[in-house]
DRENDO-1510 file (C-alpha; in Angstrom, 1 decimal, always signed):
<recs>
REC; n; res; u; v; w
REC; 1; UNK; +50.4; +0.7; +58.1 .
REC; 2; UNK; +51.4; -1.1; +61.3 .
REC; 3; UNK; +53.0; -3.9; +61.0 .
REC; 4; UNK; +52.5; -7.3; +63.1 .
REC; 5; UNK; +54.5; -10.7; +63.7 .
REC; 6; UNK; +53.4; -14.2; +62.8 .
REC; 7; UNK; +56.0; -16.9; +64.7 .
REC; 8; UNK; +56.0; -20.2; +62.8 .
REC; 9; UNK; +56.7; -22.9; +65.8 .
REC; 10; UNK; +58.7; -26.7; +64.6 .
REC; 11; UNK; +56.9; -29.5; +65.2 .
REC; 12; UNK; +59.9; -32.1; +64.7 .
REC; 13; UNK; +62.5; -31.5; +66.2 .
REC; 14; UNK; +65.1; -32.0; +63.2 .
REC; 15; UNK; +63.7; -29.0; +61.2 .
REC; 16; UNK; +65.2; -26.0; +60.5 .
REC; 17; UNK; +65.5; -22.9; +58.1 .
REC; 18; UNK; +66.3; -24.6; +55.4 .
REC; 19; UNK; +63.7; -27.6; +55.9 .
REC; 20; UNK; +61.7; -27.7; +52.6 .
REC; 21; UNK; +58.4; -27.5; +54.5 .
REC; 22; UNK; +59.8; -24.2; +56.3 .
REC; 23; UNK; +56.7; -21.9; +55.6 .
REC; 24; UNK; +57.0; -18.8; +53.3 .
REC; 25; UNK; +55.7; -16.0; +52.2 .
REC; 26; UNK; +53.4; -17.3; +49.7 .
REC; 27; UNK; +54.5; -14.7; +46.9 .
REC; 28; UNK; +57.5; -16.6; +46.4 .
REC; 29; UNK; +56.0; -19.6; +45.3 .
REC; 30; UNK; +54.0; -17.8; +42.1 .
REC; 31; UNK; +53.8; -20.4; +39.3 .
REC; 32; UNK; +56.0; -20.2; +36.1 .
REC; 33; UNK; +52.6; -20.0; +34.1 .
REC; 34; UNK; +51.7; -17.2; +36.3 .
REC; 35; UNK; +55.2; -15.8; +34.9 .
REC; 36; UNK; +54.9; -16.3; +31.8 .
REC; 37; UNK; +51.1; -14.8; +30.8 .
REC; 38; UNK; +51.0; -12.3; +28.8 .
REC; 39; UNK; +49.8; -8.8; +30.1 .
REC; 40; UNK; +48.4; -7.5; +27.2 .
REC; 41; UNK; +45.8; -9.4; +24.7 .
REC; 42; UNK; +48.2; -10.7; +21.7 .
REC; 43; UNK; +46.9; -11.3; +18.1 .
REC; 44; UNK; +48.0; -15.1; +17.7 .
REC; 45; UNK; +48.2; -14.9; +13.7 .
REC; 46; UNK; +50.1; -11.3; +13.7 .
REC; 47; UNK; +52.5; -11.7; +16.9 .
REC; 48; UNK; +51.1; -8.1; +17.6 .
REC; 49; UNK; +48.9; -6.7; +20.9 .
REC; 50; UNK; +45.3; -5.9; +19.9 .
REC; 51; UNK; +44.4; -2.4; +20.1 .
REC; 52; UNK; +41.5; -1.4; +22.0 .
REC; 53; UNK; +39.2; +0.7; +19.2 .
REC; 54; UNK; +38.0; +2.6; +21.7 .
REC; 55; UNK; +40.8; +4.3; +22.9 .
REC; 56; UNK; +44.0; +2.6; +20.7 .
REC; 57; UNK; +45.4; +1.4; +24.1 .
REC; 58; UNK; +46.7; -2.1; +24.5 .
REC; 59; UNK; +44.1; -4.9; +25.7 .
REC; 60; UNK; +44.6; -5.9; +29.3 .
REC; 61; UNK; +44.0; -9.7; +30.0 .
REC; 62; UNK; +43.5; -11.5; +32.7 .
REC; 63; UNK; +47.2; -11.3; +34.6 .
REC; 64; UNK; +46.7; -7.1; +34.3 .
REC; 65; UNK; +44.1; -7.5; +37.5 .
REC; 66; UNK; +45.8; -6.8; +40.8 .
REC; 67; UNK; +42.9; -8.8; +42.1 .
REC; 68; UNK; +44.1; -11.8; +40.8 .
REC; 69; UNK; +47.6; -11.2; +42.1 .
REC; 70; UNK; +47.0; -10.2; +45.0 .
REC; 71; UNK; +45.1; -13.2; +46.3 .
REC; 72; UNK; +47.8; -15.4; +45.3 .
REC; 73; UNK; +50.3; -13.4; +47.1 .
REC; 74; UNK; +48.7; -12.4; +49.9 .
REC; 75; UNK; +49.7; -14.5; +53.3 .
REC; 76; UNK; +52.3; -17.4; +54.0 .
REC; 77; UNK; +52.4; -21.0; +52.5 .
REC; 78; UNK; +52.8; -24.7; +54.3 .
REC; 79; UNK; +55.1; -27.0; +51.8 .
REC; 80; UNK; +56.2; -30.4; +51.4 .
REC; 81; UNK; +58.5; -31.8; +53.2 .
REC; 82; UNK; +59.6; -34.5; +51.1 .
REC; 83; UNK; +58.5; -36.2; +47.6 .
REC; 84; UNK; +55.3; -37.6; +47.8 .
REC; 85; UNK; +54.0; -40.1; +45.4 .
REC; 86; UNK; +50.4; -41.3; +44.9 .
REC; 87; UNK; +49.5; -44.1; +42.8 .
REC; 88; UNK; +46.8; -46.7; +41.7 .
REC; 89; UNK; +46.7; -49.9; +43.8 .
REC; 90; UNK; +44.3; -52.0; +42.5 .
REC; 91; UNK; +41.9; -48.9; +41.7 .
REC; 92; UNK; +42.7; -47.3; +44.6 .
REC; 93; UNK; +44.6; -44.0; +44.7 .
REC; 94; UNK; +47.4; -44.3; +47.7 .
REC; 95; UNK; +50.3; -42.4; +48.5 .
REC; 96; UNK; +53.9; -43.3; +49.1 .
REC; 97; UNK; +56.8; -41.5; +50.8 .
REC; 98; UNK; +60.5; -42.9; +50.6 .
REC; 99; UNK; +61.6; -40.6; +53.5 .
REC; 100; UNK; +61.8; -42.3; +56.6 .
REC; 101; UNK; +61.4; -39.1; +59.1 .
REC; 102; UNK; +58.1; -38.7; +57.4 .
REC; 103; UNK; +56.2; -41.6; +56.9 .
REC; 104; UNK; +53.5; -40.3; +58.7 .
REC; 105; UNK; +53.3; -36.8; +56.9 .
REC; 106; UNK; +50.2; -38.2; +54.3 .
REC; 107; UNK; +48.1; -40.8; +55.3 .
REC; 108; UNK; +44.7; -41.6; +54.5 .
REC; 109; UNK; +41.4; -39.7; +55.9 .
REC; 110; UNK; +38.3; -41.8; +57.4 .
REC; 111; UNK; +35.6; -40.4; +55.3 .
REC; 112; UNK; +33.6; -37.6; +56.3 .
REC; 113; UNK; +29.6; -38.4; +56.2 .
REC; 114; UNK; +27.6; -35.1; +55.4 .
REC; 115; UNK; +30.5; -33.5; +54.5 .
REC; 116; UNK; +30.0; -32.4; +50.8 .
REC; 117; UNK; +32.6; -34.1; +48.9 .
REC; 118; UNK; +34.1; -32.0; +45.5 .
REC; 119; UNK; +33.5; -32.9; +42.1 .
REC; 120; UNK; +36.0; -34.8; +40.5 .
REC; 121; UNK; +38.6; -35.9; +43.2 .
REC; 122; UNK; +38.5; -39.1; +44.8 .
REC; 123; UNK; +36.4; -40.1; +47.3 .
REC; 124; UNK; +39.3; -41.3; +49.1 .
REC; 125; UNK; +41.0; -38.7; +50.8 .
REC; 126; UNK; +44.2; -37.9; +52.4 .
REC; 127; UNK; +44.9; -35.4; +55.2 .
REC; 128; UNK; +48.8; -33.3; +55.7 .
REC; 129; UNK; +50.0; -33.6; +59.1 .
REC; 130; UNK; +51.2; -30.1; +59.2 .
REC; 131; UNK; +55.2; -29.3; +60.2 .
REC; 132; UNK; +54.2; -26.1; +61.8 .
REC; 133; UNK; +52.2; -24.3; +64.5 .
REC; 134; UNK; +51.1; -20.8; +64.3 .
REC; 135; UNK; +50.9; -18.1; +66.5 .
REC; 136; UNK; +49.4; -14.6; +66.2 .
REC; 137; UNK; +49.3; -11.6; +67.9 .
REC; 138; UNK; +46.3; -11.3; +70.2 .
REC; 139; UNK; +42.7; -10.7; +68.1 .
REC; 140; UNK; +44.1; -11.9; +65.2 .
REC; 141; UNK; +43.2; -15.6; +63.4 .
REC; 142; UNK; +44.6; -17.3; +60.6 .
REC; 143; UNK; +42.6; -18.7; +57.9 .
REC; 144; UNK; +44.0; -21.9; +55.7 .
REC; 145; UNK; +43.0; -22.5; +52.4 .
REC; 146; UNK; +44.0; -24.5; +49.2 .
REC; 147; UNK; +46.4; -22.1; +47.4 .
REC; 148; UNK; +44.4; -19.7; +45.6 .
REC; 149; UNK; +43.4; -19.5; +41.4 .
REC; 150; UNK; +46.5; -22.2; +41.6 .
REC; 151; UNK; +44.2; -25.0; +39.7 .
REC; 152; UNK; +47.2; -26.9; +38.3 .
REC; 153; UNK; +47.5; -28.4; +41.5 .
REC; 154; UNK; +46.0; -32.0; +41.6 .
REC; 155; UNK; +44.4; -31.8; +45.0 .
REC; 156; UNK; +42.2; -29.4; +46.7 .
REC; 157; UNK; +42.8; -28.7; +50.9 .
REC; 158; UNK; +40.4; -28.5; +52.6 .
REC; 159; UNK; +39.8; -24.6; +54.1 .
REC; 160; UNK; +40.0; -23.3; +58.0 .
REC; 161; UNK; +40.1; -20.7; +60.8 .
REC; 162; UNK; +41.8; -21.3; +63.6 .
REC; 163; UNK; +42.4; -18.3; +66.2 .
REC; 164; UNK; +46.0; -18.7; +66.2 .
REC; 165; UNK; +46.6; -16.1; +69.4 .
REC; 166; UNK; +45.1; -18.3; +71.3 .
REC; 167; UNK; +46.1; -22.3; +70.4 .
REC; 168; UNK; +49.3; -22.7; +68.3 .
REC; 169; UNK; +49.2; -26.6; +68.1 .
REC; 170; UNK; +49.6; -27.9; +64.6 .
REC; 171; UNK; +47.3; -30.9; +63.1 .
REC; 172; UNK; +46.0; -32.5; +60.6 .
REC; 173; UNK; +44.6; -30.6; +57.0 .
REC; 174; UNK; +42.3; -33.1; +55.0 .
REC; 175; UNK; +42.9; -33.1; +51.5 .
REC; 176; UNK; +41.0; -34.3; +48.0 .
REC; 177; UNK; +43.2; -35.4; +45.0 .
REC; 178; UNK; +41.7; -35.1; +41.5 .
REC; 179; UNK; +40.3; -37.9; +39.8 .
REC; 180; UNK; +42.6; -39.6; +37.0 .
REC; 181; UNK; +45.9; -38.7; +38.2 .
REC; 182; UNK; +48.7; -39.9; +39.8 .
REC; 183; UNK; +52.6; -38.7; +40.1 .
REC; 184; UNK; +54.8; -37.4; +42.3 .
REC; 185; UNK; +54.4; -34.1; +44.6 .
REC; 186; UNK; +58.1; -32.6; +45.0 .
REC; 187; UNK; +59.7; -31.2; +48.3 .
REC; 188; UNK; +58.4; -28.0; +48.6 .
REC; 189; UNK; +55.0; -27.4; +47.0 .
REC; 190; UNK; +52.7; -25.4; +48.3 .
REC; 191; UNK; +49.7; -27.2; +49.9 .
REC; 192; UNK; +48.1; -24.8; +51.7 .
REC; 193; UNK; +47.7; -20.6; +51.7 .
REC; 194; UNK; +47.8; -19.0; +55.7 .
REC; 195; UNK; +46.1; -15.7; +55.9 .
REC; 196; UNK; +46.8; -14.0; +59.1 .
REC; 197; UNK; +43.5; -11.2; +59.6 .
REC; 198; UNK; +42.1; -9.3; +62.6 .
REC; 199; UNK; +38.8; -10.6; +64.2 .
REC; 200; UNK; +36.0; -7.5; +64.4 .
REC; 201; UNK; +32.4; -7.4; +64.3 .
REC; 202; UNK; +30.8; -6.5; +61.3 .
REC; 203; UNK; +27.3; -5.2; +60.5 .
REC; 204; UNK; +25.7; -4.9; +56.8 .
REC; 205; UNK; +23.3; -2.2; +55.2 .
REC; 206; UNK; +22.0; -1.5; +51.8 .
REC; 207; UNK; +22.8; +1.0; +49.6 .
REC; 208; UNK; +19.6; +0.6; +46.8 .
REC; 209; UNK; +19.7; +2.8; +43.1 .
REC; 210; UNK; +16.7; +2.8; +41.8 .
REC; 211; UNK; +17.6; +5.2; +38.7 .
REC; 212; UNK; +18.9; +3.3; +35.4 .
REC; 213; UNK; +20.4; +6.6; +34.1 .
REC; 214; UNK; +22.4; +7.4; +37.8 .
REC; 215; UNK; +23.8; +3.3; +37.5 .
REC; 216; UNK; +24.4; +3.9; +33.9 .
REC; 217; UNK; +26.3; +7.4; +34.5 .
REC; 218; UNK; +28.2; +6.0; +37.4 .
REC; 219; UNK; +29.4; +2.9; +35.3 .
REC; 220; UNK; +30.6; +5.4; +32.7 .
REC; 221; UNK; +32.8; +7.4; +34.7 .
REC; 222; UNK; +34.0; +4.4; +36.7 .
REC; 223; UNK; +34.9; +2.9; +33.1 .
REC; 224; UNK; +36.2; +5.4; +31.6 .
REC; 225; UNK; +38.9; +5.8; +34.5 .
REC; 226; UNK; +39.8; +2.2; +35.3 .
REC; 227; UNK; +39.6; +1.0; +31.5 .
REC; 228; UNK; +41.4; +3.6; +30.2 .
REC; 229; UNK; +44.6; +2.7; +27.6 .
REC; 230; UNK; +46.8; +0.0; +28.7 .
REC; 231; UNK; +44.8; -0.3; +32.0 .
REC; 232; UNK; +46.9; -0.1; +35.6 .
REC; 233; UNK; +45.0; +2.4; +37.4 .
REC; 234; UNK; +43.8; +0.1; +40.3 .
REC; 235; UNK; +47.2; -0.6; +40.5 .
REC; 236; UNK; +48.6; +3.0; +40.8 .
REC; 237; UNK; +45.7; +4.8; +42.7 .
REC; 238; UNK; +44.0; +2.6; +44.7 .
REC; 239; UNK; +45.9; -0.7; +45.3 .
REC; 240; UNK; +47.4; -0.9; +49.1 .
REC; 241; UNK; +51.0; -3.0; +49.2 .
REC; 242; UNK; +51.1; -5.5; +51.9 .
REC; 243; UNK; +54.2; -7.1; +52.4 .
REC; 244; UNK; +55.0; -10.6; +54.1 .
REC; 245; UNK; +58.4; -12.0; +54.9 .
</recs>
């Protein structure tokens, strides 16, 4: 697997490796709840795993799919650069930052009209303005996000693609915080998920089954080899490492 470069460019001129905002691989910021999970289902009265009665093998939950690991650790991160504290003034949600070299990192957003707003934040909105630029490799783009399946967060960013082999100039990342609370955001948390990926051309086709028993007898087989005891065999024969550093 060839292996290409992202460049992460300052856009103050007092940052530095250790700056908390410094972007990082994004598998470095995987949650302590994240940690802690369980791999197997446990029986809450006994202490004990269940045991599958189909095959005695241990019951895999939720944190025994790669999927869901890989999409949290796939790509780089944009942190905070400082505390950041949002708070009620007179009904209003607003935010406040101490630091004085950032005073200008979260400020409010004008609204956006047509722009579907999410359930359950705020309608008034904030936006980052972002530490870094990006740049890519030529034909490659990076794609923004809200840190993925990481719903303990109390805000949702707002998602992008910008073709970061091309433009490199950092800006402004609106962003929803959810309804009913307030607190402070420590230096360093993850605001935002960068995935670098290769722009191609795709076309779609159909692949129809018709025959119940064919769809049934596939299912079977595919069952009986990924759901076998204890689980793990996406992970072992068919899961591709990427790394990021």
């Amino acid at each position: 697997m060839d292996t290409q470069k992202i460049t992460f460019i300052s856009n103050r001129a007092w940052l530095n490796e250790d700056s908390y905002s410094r972007p990082i691989p994004i598998i470095k910021t995987i949650p302590e709840w994240y940690k802690k999970a369980d791999r197997y289902a446990v029986n809450e009265q006994t202490g004990e795993y269940w045991q599958s009665p189909y095959d005695g093998g241990k019951i895999p939950t939720w944190k025994a799919c790669p999927a869901v690991y890989d999409v949290m650790g796939t790509g780089y991160t944009m942190r905070t650069p400082c505390d950041i504290e949002f708070y009620l003034d007179n009904g209003e949600i607003n935010a406040r930052i101490n630091d004085p070299m950032y005073q200008d990192f979260v400020g409010p957003r004008e609204p956006m009209p047509q722009f579907e707003h999410p359930h359950g934040y705020y309608k008034r909105h904030f936006a980052w303005w972002i530490d870094w630029g990006v740049a890519l490799p030529p034909g490659y783009s990076a794609l923004y996000a809200s840190p993925m399946n990481r719903f303990e967060l109390p805000f949702l960013t707002t998602s992008g693609i910008i073709d970061a082999d091309k433009v490199n100039m950092p800006g402004t990342m609106p962003f929803f915080l959810r309804e009913g609370w307030t607190g402070t955001l420590p230096a360093g948390t993850p605001y935002s998920q960068l995935i670098p990926f290769k722009r191609e051309s795709w076309e779609s086709d159909l692949e129809i089954v018709n025959d119940p028993m064919e769809l049934y007898n596939r299912n079977l087989v595919l069952t009986a080899k990924y759901r076998g005891p204890d689980g793990g065999v996406y992970q072992r024969e068919v899961w591709e490492r990427r790394t990021y550093s």
